[in-house]
C-alpha positions in Angstrom: 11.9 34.3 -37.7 13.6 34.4 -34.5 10.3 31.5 -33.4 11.7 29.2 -36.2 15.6 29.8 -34.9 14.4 29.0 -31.3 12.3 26.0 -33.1 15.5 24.9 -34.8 17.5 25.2 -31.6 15.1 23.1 -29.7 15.1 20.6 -32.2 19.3 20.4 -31.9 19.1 20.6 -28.4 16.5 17.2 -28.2 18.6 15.8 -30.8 22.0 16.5 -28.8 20.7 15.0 -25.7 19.5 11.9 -27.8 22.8 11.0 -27.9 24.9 8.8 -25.2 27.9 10.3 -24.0 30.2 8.0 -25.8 28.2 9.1 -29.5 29.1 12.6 -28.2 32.6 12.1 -27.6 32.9 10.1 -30.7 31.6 12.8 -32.7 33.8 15.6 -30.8 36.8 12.7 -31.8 35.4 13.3 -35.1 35.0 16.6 -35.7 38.4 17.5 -33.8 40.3 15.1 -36.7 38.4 16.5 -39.5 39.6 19.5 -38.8 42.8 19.1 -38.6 42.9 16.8 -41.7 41.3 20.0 -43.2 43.6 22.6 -42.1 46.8 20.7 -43.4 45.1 20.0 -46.8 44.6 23.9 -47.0 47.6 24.6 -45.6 49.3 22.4 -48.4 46.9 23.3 -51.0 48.2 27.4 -50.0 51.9 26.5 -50.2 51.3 25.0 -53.6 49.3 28.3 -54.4 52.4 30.2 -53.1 55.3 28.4 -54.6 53.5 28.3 -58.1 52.6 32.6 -57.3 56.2 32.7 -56.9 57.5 31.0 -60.2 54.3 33.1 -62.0 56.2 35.9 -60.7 59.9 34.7 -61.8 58.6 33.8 -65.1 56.9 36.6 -65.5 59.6 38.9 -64.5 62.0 37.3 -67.2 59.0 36.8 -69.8 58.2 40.3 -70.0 62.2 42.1 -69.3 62.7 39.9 -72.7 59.5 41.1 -73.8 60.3 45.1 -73.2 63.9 44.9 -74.8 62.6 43.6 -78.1 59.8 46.3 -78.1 61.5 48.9 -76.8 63.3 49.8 -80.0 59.8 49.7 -82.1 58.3 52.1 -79.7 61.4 54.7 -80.1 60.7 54.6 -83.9 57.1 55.3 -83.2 56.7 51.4 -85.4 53.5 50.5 -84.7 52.9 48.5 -87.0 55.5 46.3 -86.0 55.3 46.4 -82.5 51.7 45.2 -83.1 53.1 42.8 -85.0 56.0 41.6 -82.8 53.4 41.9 -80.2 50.8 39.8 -81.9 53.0 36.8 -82.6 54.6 36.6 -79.2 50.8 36.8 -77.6 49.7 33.8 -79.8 52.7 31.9 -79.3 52.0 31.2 -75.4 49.4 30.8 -73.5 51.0 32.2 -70.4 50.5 35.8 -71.7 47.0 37.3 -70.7 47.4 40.8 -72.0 50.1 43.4 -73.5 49.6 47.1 -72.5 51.5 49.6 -73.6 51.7 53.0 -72.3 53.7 56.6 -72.7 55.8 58.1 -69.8 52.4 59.4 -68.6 50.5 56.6 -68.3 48.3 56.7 -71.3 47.8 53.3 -73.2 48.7 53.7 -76.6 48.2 50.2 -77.2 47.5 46.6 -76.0 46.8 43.1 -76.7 44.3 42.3 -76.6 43.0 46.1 -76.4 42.6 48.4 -79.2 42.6 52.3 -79.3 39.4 54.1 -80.7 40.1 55.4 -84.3 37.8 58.4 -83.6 38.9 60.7 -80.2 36.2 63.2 -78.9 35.6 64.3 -76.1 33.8 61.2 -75.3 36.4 58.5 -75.8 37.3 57.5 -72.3 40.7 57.3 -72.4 42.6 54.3 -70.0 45.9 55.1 -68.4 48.2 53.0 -66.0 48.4 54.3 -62.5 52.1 54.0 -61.3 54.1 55.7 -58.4 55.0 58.9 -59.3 58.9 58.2 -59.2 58.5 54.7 -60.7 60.2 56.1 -64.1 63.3 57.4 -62.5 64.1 55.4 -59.4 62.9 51.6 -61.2 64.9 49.9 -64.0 63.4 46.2 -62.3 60.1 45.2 -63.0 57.4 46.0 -60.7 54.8 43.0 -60.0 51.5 42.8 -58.4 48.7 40.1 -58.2 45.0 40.5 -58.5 42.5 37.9 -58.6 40.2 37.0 -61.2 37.1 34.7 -62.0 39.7 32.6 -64.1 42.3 32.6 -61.0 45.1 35.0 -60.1 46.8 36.9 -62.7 50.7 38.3 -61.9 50.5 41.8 -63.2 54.5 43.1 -64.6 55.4 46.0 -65.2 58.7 46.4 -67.0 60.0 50.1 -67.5 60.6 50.8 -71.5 63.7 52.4 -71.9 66.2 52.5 -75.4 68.8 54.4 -75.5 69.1 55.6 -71.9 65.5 57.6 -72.9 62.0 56.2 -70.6 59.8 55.8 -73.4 56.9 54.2 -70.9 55.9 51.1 -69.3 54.6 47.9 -71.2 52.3 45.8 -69.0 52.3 42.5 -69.4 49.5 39.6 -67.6 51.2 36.3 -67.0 48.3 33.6 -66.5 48.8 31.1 -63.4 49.9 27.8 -64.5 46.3 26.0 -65.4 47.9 22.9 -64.5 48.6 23.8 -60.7 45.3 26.2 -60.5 43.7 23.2 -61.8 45.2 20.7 -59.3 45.0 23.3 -56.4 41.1 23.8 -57.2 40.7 20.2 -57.3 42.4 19.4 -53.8 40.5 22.1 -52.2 37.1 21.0 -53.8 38.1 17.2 -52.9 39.0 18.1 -49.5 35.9 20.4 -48.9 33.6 17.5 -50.2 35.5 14.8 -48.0 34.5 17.0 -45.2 31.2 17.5 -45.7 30.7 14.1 -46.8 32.6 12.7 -43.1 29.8 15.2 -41.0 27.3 14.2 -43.4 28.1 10.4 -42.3 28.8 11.4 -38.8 25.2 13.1 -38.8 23.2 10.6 -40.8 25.3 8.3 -38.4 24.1 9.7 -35.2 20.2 10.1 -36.2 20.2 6.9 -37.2 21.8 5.8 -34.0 19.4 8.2 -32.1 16.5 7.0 -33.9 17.4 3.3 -34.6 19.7 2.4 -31.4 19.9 4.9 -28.6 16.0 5.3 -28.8 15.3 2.0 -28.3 17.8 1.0 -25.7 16.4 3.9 -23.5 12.8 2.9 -24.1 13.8 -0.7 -23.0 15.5 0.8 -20.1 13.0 2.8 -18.8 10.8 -0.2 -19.4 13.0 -2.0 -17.6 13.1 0.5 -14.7 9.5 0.3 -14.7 8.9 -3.5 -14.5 11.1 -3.5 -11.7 9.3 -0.3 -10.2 6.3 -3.5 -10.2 4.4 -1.3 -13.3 3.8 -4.3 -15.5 1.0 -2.1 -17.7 4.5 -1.0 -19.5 4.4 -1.7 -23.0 7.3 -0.4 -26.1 5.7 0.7 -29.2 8.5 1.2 -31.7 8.3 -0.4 -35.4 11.6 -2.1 -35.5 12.9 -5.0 -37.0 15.4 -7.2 -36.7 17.2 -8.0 -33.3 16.3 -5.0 -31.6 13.1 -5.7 -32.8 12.7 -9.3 -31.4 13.7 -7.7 -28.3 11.2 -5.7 -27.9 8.7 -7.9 -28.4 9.9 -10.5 -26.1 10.4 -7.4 -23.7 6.5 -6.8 -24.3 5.4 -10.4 -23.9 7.5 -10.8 -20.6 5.8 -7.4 -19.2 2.1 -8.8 -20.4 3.0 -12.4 -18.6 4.1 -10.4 -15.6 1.0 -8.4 -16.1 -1.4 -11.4 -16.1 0.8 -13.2 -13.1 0.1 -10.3 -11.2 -2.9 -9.9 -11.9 -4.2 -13.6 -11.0 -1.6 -13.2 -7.8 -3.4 -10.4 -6.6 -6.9 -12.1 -7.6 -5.6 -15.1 -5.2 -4.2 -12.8 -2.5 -7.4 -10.7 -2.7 -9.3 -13.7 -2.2 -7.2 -15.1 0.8 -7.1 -12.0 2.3 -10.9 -11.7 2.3 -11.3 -15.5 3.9 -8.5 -14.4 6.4 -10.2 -11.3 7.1 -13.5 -13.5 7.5 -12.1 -16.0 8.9 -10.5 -13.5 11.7 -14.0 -11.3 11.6 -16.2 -14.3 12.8 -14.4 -16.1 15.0 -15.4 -15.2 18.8 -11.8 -14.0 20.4 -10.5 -11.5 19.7 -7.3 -11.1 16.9 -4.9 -7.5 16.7 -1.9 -7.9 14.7 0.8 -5.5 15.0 3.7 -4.6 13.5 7.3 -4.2 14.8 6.8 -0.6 15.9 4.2 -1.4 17.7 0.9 0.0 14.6 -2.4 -1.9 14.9 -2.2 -3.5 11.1 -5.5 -5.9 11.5 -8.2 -6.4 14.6 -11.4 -7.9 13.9 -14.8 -6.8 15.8 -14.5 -9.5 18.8 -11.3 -7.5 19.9 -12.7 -3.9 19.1 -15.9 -5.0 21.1 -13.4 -6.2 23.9 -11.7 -2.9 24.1 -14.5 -0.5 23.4 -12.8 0.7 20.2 -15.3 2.6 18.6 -13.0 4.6 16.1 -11.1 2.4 13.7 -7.5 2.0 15.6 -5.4 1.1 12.5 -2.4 2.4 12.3 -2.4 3.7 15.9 -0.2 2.4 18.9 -1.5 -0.4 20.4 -0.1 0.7 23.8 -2.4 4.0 23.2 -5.4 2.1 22.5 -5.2 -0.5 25.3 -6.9 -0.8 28.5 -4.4 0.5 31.3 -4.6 -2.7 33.0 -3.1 -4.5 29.7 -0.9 -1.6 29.0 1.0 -1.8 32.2 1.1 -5.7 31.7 1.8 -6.0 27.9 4.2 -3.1 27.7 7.4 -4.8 28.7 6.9 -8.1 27.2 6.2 -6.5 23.8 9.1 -5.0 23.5 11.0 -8.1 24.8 9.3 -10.4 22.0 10.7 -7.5 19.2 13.7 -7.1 20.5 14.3 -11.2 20.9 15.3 -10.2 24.3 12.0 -13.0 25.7 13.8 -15.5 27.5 11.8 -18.3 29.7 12.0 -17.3 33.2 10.9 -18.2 36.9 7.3 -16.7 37.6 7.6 -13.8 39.3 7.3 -13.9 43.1 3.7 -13.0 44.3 2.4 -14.1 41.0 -0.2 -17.2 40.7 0.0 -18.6 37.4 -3.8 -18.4 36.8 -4.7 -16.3 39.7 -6.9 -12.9 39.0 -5.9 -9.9 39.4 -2.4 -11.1 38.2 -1.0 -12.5 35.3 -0.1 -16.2 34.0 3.4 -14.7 33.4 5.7 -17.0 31.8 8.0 -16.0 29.2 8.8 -18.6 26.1 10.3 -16.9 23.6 7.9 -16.9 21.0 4.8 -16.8 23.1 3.6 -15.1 26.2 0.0 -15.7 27.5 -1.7 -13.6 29.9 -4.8 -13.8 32.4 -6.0 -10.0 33.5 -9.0 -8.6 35.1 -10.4 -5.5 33.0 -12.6 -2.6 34.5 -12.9 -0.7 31.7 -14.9 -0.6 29.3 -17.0 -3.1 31.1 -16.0 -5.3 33.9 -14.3 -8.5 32.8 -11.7 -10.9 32.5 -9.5 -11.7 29.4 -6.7 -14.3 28.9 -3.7 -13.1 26.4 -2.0 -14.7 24.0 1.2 -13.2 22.9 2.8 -14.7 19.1 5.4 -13.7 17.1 5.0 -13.7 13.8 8.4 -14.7 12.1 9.4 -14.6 8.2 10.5 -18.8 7.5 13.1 -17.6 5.5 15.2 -14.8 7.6 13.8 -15.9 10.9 13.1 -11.9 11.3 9.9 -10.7 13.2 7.4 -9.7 11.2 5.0 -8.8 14.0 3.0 -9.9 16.9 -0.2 -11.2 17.1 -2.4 -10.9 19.8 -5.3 -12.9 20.8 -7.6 -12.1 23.1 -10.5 -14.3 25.0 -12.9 -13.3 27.1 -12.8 -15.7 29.9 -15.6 -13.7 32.2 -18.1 -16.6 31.9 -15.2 -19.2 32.8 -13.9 -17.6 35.7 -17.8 -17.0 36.4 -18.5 -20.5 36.0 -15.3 -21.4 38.1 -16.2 -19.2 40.8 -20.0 -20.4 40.6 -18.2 -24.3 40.6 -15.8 -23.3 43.8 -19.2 -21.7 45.6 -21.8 -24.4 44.5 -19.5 -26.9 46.1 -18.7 -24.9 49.3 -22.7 -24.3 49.7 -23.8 -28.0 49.0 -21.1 -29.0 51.7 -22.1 -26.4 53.9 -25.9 -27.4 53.7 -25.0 -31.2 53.5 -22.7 -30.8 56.6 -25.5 -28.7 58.6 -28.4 -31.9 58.6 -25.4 -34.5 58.5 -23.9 -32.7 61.7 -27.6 -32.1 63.6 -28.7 -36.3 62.9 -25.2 -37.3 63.9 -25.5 -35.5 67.4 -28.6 -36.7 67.8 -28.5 -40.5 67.1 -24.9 -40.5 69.2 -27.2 -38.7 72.3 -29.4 -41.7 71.4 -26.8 -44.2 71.1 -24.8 -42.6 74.3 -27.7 -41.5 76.5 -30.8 -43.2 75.5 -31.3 -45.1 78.7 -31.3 -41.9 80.9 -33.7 -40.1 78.2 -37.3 -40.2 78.7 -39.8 -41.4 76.0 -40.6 -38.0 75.2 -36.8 -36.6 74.7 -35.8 -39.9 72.7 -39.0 -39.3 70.8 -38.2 -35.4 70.2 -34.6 -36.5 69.1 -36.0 -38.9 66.4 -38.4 -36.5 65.1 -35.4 -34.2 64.4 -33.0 -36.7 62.9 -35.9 -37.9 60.7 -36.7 -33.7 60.0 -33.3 -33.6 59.2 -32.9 -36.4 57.3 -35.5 -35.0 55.3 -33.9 -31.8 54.4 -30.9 -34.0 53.4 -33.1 -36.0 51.0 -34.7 -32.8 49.7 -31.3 -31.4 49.3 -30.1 -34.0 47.4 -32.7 -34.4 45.1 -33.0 -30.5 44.3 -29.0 -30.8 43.6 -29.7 -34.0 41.3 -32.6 -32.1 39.8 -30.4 -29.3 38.9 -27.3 -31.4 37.9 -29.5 -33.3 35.3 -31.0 -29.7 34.0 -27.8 -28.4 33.1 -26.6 -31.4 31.2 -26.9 -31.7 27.6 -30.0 -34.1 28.3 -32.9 -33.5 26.0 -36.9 -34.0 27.2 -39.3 -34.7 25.0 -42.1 -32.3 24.7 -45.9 -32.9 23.7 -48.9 -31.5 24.3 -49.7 -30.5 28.1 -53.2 -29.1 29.2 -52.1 -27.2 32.2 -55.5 -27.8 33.8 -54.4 -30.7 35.2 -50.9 -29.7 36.9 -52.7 -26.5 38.4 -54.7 -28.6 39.8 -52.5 -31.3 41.3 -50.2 -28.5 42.6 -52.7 -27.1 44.3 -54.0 -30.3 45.6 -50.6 -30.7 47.2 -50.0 -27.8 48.8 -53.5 -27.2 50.2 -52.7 -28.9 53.4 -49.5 -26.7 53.9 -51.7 -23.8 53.1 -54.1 -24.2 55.8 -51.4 -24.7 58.2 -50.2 -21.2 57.6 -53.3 -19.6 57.4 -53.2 -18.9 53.4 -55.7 -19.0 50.5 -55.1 -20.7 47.5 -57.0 -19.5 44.7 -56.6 -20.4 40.6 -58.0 -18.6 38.1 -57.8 -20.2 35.0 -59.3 -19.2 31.5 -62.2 -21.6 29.9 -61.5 -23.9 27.3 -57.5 -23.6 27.5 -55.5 -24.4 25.1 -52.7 -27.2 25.5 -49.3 -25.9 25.7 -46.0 -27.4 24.5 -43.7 -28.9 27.0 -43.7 -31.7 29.5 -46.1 -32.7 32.3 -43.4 -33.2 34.9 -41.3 -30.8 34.7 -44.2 -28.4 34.7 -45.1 -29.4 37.5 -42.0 -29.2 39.3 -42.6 -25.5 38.1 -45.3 -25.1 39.8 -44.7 -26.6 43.1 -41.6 -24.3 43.0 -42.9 -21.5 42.5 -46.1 -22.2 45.0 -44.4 -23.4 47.4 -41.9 -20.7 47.5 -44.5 -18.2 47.4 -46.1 -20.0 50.7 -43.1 -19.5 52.3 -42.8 -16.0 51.8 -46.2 -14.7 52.4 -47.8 -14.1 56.0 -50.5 -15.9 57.0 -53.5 -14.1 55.9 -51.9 -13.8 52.6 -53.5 -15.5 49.3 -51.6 -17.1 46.5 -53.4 -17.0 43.1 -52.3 -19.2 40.2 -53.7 -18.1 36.6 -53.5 -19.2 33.5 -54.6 -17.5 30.0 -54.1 -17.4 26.0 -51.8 -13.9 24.9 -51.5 -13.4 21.2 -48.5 -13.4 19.2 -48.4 -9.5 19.0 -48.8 -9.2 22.7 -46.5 -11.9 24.1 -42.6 -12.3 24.1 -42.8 -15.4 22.0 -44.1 -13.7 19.1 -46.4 -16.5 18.5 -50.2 -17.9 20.2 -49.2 -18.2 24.2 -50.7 -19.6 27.1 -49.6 -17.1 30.0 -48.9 -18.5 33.6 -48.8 -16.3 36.4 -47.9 -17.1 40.1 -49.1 -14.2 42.5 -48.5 -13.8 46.5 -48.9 -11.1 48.7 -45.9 -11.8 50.4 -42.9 -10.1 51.4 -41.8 -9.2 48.2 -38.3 -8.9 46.6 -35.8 -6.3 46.7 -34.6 -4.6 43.2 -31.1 -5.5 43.9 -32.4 -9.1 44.6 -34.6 -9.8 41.4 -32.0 -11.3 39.2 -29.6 -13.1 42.0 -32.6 -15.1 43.4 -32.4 -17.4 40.4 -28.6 -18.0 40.9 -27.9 -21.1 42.4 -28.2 -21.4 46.9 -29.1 -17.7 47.1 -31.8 -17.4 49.5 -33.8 -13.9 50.3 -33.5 -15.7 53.9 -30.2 -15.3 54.1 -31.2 -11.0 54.3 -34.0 -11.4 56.2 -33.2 -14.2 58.2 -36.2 -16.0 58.6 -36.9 -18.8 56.6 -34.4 -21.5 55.5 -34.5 -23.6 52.2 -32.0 -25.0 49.6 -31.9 -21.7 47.6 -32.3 -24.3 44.3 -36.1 -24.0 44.0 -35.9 -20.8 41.7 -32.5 -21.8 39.8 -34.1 -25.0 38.9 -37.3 -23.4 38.1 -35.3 -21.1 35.4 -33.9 -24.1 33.9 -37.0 -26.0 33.3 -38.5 -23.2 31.3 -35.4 -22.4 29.1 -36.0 -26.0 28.7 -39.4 -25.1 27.2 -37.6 -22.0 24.8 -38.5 -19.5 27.3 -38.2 -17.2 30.1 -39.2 -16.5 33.4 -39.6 -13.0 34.7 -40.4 -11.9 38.0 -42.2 -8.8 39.3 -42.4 -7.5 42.9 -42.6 -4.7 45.2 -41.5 -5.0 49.5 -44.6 -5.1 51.6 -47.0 -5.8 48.5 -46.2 -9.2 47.1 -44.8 -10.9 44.5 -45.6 -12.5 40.4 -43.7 -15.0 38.6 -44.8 -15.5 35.4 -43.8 -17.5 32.0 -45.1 -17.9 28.5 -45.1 -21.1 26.8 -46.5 -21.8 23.2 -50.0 -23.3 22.1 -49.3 -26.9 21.2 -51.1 -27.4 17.6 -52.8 -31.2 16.9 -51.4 -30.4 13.4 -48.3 -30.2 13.9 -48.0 -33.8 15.5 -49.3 -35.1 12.7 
């Protein structure tokens, strides 16, 4: 029982907060009316009841004094007969009379309409008597009244004292009906009234419910659908079966969330889709992209940039001042947070500053861009140039964030540097010969009558030495210069026999003179090779030559040539291996990989020989001409081995 009461008021209370506060107030309005509509009908319907109790009572009163003074004399001559007669004909005559008691001084009802006495008394008759007050007979000569209700309405009770001839003879009781016409009235205001009331909180109820249920429901569903498709959930959908406006509503509010659905849906698709080109895009390009946001949070870097910086750990969503290099930070800090804070304002380069110089910065300050050049030592030595952009919304012109792009400009300030030497060293060795013939043909020119044959003849040998060197310059530089153009060389079949063999040839003579043995050992039956005949054999002039020049006399320099398979070669193909061996000087560790760089010469630490320092940088060339490499192994004191790989040239593949 008390499950189903807390059930019930659960139910009221979900049903109460159904409603809006203005239902609420409308129905406290209501209730507060009909109730006071109420109490004044009662309150009218009770004075009606009291004013019609009251003339009951009058009438009564009169009724049965008029009554008791006719019957009095009967009941002093013990007439019974016609009392009950008298009695009789009065009770039929009006219907206002409900009964007629009459009783002896003590109480005892002798007789009464209607009412009769038993004919038979025993000891079982029960006899009636009329309770009074015990001095009602002496100290009353009025009538007393009462009222008692009955199923029929209330009944006025009147007691009039019988007296005749100064003697109390008893009390005749007489029962004066209420006016049928006023009870009748009364009953039918009060049931009137009681049914307008229910009938105004059965409206007000059935009212509300169906405002709850048909109204109030669905505006709040459409508002929390509303909410929702503003809170961007488009998935939200109103299920209620209702016709009519409200229910056109609701489907138009269902097919506006299903086209918002789909719009979405297809913008994300195309957002998706041009955020994975961007992110492509950005991924493959070679500098380096970051994009941050206004507090400074790494929001996008692709792996050029996280290569750059030696992020290993994925730095979204971290500082970007944290996750720099110190070098940048202590550059980029500043100007960051002038680009944010539109405090960038261009500006005179600051003094000491070169605007492309290393290890400073190109420092500039345009407001919406800044570019930087700095010199990075960790993680690995190198150089990057900065660019600095802000990112701007078109429409409010507010920062979005700043993105930063990053090259790596290492091979360009390389190549710069390599430029700025290359020139200095071809002046340098074109200056040195230039310099030596000039003071020679001007001693000539000056003093050629006071030389003797022999000194004029010395000082020709040395201009035309020098001029020489000038002319082998030159060509190596031209050599080289046409190399590292974008000039292509066609490339057949070579059989390397025949180069070998011219090299050596050539350099026999210069051999002997130093005291060397040349020596080729070369595998029968040789395969051709791919590449081309004179630029091989620039190869391998270079490389004898050079290994003439470093080995003692004594010393033997050994050409060989012979077929690698694919497995065993760094070509991963059928090979012809070329190998140039000395038992010179050797070369340092620290010197294996300078000595092809353009004008270094071991010489220049040893201070021996002298050359162009182009032979071995023009040697490299060639071969990555030819698709491959040339490696070098050596040892001080025990000698050195170049040595190359070039592929087997195939008849089939010409055809």
């Amino acid at each position: 029982m008390l499950t189903f009461i807390t059930k019930i008021k659960e139910i009221i209370s979900w049903w109460w907060s159904e409603f809006t506060l203005q239902t609420k107030l409308m129905a406290a309005a209501t209730l507060v009316v009909s109730l006071i509509m109420s109490s004044l009908t009662f309150w009218a319907v009770n004075t009606i009841q009291f004013e019609s109790n009251i003339n009951d009572t009058r009438f009564g009163s009169d009724l049965s004094i008029l009554i008791g003074s006719n019957a009095a004399p009967l009941v002093a001559e013990d007439d019974m007969q016609g009392l009950a007669d008298f009695s009789t004909r009065f009770y039929r005559s009006t219907s206002s009379i409900r009964y007629l008691i009459y009783a002896d001084p003590s109480g005892n009802i002798f007789f009464g309409i209607p009412y009769s006495q038993a004919e038979i008394q025993n000891n079982l008759t029960i006899k009636r008597r009329i309770k009074l007050p015990e001095d009602y007979a002496q100290n009353s000569d009025l009538p007393f009244v009462r009222q008692h209700q009955t199923p029929n309405g209330q009944v006025t009770d009147v007691f009039v004292p019988l007296r005749h001839d100064g003697q109390y003879l008893g009390v005749l009781a007489v029962g004066i009906n209420p006016n049928p016409t006023i009870v009748a009235s009364s009953n039918l205001t009060r049931d009137v009234t009681i049914a307008v009331f229910i009938t105004i909180w059965a409206m007000v109820i059935l009212g509300n419910v169906f405002n709850a249920l048909m109204i109030t429901r669905p505006i709040k569903e459409l508002l929390v659908g509303v909410k929702n498709i503003a809170a961007k959930n488009f998935k939200q959908r109103i299920n209620l079966p209702l016709r009519g406006e409200l229910g056109e509503l609701i489907s138009s509010f269902n097919l506006m969330a299903e086209k918002l659905e789909n719009y979405e849906e297809q913008n994300i698709e195309e957002l998706t889709s041009e955020k994975a080109k961007l992110e492509t895009l950005v991924s493959t390009i070679a500098d380096g992209a970051v994009l941050i946001d206004p507090e400074m949070q790494i929001i996008l870097v692709n792996p050029a940039a996280r290569n750059i910086f030696g992020w290993g750990e994925n730095p979204l969503g971290d500082n970007v001042l944290h996750r720099l290099p110190s070098e940048l930070t202590s550059k980029l800090t500043k100007p960051l947070y002038q680009m944010i804070e539109r405090k960038t304002e261009p500006k005179a380069t600051e003094e000491g500053e070169n605007h492309l110089s290393l290890p400073g910065a190109e420092h500039h300050h345009p407001s919406d861009r800044d570019e930087f050049r700095i010199a990075l030592q960790q993680p690995t030595p190198r150089t990057v140039r900065v660019l600095l952009s802000r990112v701007i919304d078109g429409g409010s012109e507010n920062i979005k964030g700043i993105a930063m792009t990053v090259q790596d400009i290492t091979r360009e300030v390389e190549l710069n540097e390599a430029k700025s030497q290359f020139i200095s060293n071809v002046s340098h060795e074109l200056r040195t010969p230039l310099f030596n013939i000039k003071s020679f043909i001007e001693t000539l020119s000056e003093y050629g009558e006071d030389l003797t044959q022999v000194q004029r003849r010395e000082f020709l040998d040395t201009a035309n030495h020098e001029t020489d060197r000038l002319t082998r310059l030159v060509n190596d530089v031209l050599d080289l210069s046409r190399l590292e153009s974008s000039r292509t060389y066609n490339l057949s079949g070579v059989d390397l026999n025949q180069p070998i063999e011219q090299t050596l040839r050539t350099c026999q003579l210069n051999a002997k003179d130093k005291g060397i043995q040349l020596h080729q050992e070369l595998e029968p039956e040789l395969p051709p090779v791919i590449g081309n005949y004179d630029l091989l054999l620039q190869v391998l002039t270079n490389l004898v030559g050079n290994s003439l020049k470093f080995t003692n006399s004594g010393g033997k320099v050994t050409v060989r040539a012979y077929q690698t398979e694919a497995k065993s070669n760094t070509l991963n193909q059928s090979a012809v291996k070329i190998e140039v061996a000395d038992t010179g000087i050797g070369i340092s560790a620290e010197d294996k990989e300078a000595i092809f760089e353009r004008f270094f010469r071991v010489e220049n630490r040893v201070h021996t020989l002298e050359g162009t320092g182009l032979g071995l940088s023009i040697v490299r060339n060639i071969i990555e001409k030819h698709s491959s490499r040339v490696y070098i192994d050596s040892e001080v004191g025990v000698g050195t081995t170049f040595w190359f790989e070039l592929p087997v040239y195939e008849v089939e593949k010409e055809q």
